[in-house]
mmCIF file of the N, C-alpha and C atoms, coordinates in Angstrom:
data_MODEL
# 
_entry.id   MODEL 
# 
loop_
_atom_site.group_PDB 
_atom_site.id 
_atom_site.type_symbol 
_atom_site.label_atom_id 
_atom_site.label_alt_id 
_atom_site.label_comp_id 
_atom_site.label_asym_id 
_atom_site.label_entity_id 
_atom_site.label_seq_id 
_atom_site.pdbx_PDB_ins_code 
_atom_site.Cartn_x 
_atom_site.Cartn_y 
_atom_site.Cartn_z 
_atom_site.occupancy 
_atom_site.B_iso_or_equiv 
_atom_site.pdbx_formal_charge 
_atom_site.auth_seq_id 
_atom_site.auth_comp_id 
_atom_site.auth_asym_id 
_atom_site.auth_atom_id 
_atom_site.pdbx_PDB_model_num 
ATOM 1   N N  . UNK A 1 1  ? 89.774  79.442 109.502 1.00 0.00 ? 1  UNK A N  1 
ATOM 2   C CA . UNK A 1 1  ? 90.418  78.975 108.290 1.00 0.00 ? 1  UNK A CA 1 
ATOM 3   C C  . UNK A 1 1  ? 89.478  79.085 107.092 1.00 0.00 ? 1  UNK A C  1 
ATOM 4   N N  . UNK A 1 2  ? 88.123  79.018 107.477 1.00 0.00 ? 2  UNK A N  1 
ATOM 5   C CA . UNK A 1 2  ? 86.848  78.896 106.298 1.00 0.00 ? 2  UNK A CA 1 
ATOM 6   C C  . UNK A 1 2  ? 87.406  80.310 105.778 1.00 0.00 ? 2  UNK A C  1 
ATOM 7   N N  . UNK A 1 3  ? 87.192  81.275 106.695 1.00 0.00 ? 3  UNK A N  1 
ATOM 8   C CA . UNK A 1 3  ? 86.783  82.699 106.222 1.00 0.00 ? 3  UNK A CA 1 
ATOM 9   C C  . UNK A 1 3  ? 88.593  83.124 105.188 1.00 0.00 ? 3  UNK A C  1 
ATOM 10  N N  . UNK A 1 4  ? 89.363  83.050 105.616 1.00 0.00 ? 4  UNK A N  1 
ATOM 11  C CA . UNK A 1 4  ? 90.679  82.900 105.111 1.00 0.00 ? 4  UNK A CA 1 
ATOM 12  C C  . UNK A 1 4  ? 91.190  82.208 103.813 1.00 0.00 ? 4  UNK A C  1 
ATOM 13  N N  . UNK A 1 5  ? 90.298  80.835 103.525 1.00 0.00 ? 5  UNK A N  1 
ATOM 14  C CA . UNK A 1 5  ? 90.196  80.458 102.350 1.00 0.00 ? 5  UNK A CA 1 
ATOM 15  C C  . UNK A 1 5  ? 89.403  81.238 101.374 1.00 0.00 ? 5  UNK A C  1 
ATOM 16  N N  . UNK A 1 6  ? 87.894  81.310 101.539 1.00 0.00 ? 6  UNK A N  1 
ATOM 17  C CA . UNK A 1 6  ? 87.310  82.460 101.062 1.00 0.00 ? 6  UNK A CA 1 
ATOM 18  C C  . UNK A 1 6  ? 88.203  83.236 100.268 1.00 0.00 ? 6  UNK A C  1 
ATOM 19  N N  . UNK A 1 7  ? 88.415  84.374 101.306 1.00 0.00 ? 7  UNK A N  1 
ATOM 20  C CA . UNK A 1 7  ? 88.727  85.744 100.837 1.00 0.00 ? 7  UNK A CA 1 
ATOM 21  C C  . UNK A 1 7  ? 90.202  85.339 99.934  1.00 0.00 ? 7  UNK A C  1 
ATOM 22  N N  . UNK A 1 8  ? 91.032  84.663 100.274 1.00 0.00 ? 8  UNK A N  1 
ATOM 23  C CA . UNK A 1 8  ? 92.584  84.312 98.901  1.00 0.00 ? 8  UNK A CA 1 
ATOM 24  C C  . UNK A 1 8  ? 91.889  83.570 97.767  1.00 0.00 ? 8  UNK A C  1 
ATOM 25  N N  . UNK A 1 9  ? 90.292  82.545 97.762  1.00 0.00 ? 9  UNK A N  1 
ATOM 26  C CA . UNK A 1 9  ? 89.769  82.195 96.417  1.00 0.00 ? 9  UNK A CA 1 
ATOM 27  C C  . UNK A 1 9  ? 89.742  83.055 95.709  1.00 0.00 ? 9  UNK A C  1 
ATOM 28  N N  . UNK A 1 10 ? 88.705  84.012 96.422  1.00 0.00 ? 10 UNK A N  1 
ATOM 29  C CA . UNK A 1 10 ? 87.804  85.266 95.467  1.00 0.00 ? 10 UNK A CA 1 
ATOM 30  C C  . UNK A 1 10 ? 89.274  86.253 95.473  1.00 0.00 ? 10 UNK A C  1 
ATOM 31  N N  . UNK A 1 11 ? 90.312  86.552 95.788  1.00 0.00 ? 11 UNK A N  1 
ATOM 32  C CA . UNK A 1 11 ? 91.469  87.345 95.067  1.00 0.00 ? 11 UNK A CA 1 
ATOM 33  C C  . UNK A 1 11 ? 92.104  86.541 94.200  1.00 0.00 ? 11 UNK A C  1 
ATOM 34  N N  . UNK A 1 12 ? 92.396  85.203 94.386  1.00 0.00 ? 12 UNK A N  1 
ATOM 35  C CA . UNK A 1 12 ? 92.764  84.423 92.920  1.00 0.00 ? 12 UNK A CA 1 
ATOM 36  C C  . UNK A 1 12 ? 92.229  84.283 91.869  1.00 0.00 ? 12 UNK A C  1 
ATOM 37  N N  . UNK A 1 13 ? 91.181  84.755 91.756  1.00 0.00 ? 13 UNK A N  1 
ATOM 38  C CA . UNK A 1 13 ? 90.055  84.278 91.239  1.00 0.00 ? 13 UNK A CA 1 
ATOM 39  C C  . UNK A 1 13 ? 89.886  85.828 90.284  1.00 0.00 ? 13 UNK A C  1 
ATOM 40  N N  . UNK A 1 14 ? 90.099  86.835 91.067  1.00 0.00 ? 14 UNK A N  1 
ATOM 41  C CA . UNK A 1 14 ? 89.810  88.069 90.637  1.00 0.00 ? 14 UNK A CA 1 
ATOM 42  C C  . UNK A 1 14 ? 91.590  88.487 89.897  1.00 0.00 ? 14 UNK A C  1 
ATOM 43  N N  . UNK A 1 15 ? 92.514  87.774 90.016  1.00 0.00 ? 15 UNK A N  1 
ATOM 44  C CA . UNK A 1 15 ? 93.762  88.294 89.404  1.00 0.00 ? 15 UNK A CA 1 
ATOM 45  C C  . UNK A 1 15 ? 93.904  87.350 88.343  1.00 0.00 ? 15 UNK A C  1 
ATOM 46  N N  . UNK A 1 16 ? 93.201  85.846 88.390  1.00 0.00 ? 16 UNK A N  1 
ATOM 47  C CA . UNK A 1 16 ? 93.276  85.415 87.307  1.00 0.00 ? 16 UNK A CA 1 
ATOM 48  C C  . UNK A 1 16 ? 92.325  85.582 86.113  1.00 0.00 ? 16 UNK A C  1 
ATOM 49  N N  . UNK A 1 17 ? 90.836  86.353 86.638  1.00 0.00 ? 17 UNK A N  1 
ATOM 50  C CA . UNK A 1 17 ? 90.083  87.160 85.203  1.00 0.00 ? 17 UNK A CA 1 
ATOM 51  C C  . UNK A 1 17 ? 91.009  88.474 84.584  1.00 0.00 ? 17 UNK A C  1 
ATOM 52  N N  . UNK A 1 18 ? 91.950  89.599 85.838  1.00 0.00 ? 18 UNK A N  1 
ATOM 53  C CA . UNK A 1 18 ? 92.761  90.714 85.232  1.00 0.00 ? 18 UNK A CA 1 
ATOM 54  C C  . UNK A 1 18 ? 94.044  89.857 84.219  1.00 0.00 ? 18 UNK A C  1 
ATOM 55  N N  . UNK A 1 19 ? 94.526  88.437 84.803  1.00 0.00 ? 19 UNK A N  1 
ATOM 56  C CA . UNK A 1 19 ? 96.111  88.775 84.106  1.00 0.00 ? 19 UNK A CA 1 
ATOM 57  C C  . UNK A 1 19 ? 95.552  87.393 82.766  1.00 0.00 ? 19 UNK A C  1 
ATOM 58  N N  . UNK A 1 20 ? 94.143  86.804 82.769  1.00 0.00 ? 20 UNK A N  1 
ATOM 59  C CA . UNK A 1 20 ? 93.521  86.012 81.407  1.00 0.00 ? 20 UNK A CA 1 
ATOM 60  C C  . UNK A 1 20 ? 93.399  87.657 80.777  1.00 0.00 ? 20 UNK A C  1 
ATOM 61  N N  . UNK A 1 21 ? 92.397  88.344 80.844  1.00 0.00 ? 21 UNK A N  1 
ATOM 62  C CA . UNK A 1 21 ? 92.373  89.612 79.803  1.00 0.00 ? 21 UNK A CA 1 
ATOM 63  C C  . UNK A 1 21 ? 93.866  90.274 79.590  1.00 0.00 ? 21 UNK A C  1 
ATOM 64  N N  . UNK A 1 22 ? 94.040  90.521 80.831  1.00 0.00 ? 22 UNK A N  1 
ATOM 65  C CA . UNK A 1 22 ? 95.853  91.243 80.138  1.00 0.00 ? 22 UNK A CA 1 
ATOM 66  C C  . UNK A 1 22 ? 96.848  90.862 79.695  1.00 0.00 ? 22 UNK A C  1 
ATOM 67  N N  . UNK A 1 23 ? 97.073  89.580 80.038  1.00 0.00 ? 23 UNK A N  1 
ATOM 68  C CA . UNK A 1 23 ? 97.957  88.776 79.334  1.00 0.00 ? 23 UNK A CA 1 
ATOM 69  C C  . UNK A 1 23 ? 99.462  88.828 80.264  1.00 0.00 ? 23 UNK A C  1 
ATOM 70  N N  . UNK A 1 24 ? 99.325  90.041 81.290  1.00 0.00 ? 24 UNK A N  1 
ATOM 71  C CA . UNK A 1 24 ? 100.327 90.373 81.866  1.00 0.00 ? 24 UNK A CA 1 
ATOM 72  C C  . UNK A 1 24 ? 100.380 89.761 83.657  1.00 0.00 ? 24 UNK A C  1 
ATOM 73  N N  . UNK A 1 25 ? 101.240 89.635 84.011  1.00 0.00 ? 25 UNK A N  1 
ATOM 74  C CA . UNK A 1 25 ? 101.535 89.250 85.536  1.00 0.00 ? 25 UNK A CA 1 
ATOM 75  C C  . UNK A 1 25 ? 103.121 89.445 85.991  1.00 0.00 ? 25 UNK A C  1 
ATOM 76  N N  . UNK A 1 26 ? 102.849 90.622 87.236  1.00 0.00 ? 26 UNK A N  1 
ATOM 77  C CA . UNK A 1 26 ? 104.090 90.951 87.959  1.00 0.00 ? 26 UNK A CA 1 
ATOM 78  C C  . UNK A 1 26 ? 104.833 89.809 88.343  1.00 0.00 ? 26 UNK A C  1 
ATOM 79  N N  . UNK A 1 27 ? 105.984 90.338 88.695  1.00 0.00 ? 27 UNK A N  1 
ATOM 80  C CA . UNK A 1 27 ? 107.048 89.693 89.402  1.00 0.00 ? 27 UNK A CA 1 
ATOM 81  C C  . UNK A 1 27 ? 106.191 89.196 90.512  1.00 0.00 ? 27 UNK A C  1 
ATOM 82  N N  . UNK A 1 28 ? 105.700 90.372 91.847  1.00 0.00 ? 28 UNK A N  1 
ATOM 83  C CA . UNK A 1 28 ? 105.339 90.123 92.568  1.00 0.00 ? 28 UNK A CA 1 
ATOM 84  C C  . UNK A 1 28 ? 103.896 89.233 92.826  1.00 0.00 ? 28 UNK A C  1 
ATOM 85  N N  . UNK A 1 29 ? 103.190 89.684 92.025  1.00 0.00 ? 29 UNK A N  1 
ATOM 86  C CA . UNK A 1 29 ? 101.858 88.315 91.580  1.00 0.00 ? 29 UNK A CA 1 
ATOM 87  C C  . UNK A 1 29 ? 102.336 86.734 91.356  1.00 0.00 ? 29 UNK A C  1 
ATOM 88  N N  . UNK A 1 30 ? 103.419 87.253 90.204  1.00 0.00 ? 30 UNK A N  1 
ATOM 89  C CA . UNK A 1 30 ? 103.789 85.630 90.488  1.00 0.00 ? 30 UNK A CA 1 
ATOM 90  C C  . UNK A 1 30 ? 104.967 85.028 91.404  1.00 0.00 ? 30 UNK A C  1 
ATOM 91  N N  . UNK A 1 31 ? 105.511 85.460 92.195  1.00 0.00 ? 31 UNK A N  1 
ATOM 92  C CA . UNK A 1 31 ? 106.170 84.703 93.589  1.00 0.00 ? 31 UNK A CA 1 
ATOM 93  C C  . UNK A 1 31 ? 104.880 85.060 94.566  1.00 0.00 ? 31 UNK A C  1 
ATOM 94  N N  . UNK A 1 32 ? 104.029 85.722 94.903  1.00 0.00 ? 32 UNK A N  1 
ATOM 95  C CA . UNK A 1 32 ? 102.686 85.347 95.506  1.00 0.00 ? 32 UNK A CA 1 
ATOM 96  C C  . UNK A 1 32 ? 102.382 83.930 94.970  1.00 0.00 ? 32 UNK A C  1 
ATOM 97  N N  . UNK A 1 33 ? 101.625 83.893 94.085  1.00 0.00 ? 33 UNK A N  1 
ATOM 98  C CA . UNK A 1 33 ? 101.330 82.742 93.795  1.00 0.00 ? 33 UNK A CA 1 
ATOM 99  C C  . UNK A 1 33 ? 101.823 81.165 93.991  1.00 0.00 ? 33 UNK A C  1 
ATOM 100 N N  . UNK A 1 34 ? 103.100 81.716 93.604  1.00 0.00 ? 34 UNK A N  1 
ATOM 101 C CA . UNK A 1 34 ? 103.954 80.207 94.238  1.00 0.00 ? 34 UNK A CA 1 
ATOM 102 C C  . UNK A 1 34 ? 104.082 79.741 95.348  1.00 0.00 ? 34 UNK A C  1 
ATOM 103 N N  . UNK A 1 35 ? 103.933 80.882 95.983  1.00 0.00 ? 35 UNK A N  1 
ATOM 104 C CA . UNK A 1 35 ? 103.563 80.824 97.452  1.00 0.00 ? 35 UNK A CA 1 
ATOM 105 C C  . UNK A 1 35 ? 102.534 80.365 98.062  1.00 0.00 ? 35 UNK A C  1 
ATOM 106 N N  . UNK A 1 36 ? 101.429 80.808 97.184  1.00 0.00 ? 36 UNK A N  1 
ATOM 107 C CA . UNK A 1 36 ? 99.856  80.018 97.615  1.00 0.00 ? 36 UNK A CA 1 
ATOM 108 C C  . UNK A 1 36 ? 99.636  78.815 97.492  1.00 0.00 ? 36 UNK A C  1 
ATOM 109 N N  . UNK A 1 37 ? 100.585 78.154 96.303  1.00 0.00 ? 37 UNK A N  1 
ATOM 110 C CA . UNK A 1 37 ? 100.320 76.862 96.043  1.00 0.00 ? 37 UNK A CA 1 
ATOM 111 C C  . UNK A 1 37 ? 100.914 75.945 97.172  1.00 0.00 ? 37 UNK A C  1 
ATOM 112 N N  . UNK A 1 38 ? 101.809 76.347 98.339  1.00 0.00 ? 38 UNK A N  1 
ATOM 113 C CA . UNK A 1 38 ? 102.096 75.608 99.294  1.00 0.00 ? 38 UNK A CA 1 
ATOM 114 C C  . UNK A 1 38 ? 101.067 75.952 100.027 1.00 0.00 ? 38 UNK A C  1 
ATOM 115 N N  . UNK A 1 39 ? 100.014 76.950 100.499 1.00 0.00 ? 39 UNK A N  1 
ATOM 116 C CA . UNK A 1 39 ? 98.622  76.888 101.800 1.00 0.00 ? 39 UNK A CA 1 
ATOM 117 C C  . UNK A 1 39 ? 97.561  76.006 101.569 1.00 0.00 ? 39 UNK A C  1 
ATOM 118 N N  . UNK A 1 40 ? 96.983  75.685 102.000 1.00 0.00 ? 40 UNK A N  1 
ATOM 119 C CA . UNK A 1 40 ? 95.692  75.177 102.028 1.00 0.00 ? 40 UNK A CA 1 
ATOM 120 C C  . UNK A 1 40 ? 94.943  75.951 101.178 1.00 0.00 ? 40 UNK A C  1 
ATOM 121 N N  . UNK A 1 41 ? 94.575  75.318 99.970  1.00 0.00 ? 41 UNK A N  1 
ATOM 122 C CA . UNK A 1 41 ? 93.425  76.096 99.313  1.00 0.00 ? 41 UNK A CA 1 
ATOM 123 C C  . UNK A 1 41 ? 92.583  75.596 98.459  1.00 0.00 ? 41 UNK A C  1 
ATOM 124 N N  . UNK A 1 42 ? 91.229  75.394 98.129  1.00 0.00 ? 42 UNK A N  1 
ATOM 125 C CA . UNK A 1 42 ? 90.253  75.020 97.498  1.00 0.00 ? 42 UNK A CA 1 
ATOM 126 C C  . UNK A 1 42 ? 91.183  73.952 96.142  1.00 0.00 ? 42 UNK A C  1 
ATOM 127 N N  . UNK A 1 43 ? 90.283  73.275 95.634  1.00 0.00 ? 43 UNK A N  1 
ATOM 128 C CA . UNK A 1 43 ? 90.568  72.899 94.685  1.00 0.00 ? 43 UNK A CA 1 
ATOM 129 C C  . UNK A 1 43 ? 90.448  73.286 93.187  1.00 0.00 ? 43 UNK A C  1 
ATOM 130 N N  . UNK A 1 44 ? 89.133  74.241 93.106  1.00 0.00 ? 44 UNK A N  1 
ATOM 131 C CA . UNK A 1 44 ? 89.131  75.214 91.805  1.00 0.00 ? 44 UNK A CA 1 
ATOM 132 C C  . UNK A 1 44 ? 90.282  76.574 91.978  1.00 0.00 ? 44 UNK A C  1 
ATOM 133 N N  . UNK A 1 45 ? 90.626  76.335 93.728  1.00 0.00 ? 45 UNK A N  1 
ATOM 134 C CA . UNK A 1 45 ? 91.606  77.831 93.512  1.00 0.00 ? 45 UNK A CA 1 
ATOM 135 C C  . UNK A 1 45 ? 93.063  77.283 93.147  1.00 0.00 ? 45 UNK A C  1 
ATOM 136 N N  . UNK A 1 46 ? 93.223  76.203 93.361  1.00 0.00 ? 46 UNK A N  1 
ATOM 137 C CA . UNK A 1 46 ? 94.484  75.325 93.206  1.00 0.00 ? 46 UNK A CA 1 
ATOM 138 C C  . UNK A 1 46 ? 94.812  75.371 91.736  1.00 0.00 ? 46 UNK A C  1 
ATOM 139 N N  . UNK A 1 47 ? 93.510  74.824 90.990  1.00 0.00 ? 47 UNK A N  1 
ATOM 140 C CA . UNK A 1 47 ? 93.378  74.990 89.778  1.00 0.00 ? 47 UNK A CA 1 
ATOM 141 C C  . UNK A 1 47 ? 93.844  75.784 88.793  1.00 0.00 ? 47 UNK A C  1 
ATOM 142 N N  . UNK A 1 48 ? 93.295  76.844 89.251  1.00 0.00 ? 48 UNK A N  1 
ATOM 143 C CA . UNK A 1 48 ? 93.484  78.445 88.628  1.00 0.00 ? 48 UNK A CA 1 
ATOM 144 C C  . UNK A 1 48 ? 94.819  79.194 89.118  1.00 0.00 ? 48 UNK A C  1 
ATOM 145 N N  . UNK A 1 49 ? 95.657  78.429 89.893  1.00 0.00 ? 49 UNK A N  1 
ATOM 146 C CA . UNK A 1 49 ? 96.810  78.882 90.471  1.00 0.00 ? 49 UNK A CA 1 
ATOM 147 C C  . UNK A 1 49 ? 97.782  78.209 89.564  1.00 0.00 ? 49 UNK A C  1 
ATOM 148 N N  . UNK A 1 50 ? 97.907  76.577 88.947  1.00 0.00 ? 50 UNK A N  1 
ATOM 149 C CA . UNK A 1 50 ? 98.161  76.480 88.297  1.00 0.00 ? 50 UNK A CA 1 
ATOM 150 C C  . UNK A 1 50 ? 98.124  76.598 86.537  1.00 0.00 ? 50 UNK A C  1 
ATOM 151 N N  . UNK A 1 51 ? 97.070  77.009 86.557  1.00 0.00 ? 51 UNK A N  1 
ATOM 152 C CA . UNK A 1 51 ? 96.962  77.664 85.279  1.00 0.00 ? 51 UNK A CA 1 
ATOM 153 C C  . UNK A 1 51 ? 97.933  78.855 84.274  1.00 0.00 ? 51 UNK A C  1 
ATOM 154 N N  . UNK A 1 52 ? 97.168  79.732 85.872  1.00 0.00 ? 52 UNK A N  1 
ATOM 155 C CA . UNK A 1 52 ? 98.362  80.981 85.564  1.00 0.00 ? 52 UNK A CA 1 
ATOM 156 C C  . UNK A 1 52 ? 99.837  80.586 85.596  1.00 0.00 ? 52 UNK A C  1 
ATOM 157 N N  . UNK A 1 53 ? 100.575 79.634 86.282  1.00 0.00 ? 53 UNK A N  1 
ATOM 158 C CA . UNK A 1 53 ? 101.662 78.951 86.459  1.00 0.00 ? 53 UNK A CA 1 
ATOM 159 C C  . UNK A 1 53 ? 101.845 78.413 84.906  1.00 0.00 ? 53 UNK A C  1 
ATOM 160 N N  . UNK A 1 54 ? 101.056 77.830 84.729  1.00 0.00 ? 54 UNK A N  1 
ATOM 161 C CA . UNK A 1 54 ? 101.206 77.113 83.441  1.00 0.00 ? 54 UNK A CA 1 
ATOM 162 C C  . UNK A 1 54 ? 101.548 78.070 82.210  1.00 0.00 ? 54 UNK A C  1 
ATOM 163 N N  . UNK A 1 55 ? 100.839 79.062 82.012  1.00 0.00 ? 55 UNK A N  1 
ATOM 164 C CA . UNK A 1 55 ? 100.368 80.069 81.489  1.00 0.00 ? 55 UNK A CA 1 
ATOM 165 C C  . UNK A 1 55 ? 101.936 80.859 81.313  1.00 0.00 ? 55 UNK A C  1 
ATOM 166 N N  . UNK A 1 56 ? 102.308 81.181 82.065  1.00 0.00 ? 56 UNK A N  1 
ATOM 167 C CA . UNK A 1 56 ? 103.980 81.880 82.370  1.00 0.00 ? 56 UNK A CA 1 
ATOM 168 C C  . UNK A 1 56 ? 104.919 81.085 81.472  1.00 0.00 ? 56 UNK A C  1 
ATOM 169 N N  . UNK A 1 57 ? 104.992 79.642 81.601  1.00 0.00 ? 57 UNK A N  1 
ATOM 170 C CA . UNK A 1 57 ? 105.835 78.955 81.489  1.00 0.00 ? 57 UNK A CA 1 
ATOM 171 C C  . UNK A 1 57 ? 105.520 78.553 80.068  1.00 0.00 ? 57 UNK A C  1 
ATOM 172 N N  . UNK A 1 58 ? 104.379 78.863 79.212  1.00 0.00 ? 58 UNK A N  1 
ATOM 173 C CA . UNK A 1 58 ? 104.229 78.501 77.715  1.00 0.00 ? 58 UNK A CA 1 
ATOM 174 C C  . UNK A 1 58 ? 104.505 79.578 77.334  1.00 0.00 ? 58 UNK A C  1 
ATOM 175 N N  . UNK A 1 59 ? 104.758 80.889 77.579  1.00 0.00 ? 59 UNK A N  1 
ATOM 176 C CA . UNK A 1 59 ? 104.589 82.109 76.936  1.00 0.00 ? 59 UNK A CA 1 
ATOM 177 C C  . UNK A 1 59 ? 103.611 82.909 76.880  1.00 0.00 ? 59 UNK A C  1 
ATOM 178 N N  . UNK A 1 60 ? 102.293 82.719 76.928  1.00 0.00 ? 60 UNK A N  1 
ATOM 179 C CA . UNK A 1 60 ? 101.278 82.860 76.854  1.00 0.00 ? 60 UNK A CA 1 
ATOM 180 C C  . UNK A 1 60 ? 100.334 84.458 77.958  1.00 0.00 ? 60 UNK A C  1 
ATOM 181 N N  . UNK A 1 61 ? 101.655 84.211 79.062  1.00 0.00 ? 61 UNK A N  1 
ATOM 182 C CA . UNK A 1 61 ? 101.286 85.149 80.262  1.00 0.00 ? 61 UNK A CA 1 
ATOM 183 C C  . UNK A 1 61 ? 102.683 85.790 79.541  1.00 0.00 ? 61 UNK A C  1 
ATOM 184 N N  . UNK A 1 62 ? 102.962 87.048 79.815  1.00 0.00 ? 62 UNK A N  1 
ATOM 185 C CA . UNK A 1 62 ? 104.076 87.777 80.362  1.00 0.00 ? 62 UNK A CA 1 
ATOM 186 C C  . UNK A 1 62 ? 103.998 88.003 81.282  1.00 0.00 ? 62 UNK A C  1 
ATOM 187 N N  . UNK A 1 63 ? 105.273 88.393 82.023  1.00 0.00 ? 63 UNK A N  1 
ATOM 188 C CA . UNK A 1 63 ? 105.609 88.751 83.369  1.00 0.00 ? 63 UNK A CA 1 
ATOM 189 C C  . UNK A 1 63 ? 106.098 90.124 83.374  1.00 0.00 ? 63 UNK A C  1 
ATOM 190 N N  . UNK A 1 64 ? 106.008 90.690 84.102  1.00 0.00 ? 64 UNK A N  1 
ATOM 191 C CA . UNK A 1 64 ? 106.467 92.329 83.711  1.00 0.00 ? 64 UNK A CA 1 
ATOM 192 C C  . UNK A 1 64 ? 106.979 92.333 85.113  1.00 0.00 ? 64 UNK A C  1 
ATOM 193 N N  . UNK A 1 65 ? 107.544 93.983 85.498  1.00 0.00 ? 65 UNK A N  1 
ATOM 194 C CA . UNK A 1 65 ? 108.019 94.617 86.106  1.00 0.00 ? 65 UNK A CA 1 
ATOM 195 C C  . UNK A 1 65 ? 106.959 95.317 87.444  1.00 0.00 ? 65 UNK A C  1 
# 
């Protein structure tokens, strides 16, 4: 479970520095995500999961295709 948390931090972690600079996030990035927020996961990754969540829902993210 250690190694499994890991590796979905450091990809949350790495899609939320691409879609903070781009401003953009797929369909499929974000129903991933909503999805993550029901697993077991760190608390800075929890964090940053809601962010981008947050982020969608002010306008701030687009969502694309």
């Amino acid at each position: 479970m250690q190694a499994l948390t890991l590796k979905s931090d450091r990809a949350i972690a790495e899609l939320f520095y691409q879609v903070t600079h781009s401003g953009n996030l797929t369909r499929t990035e974000s129903h991933g995500l909503r999805e993550l927020c029901q697993s077991a996961l760190s608390e800075d990754a929890r964090d940053a999961v809601n962010r981008l969540l947050h982020a969608t829902r002010r306008g701030w993210v687009r969502i694309s295709d």
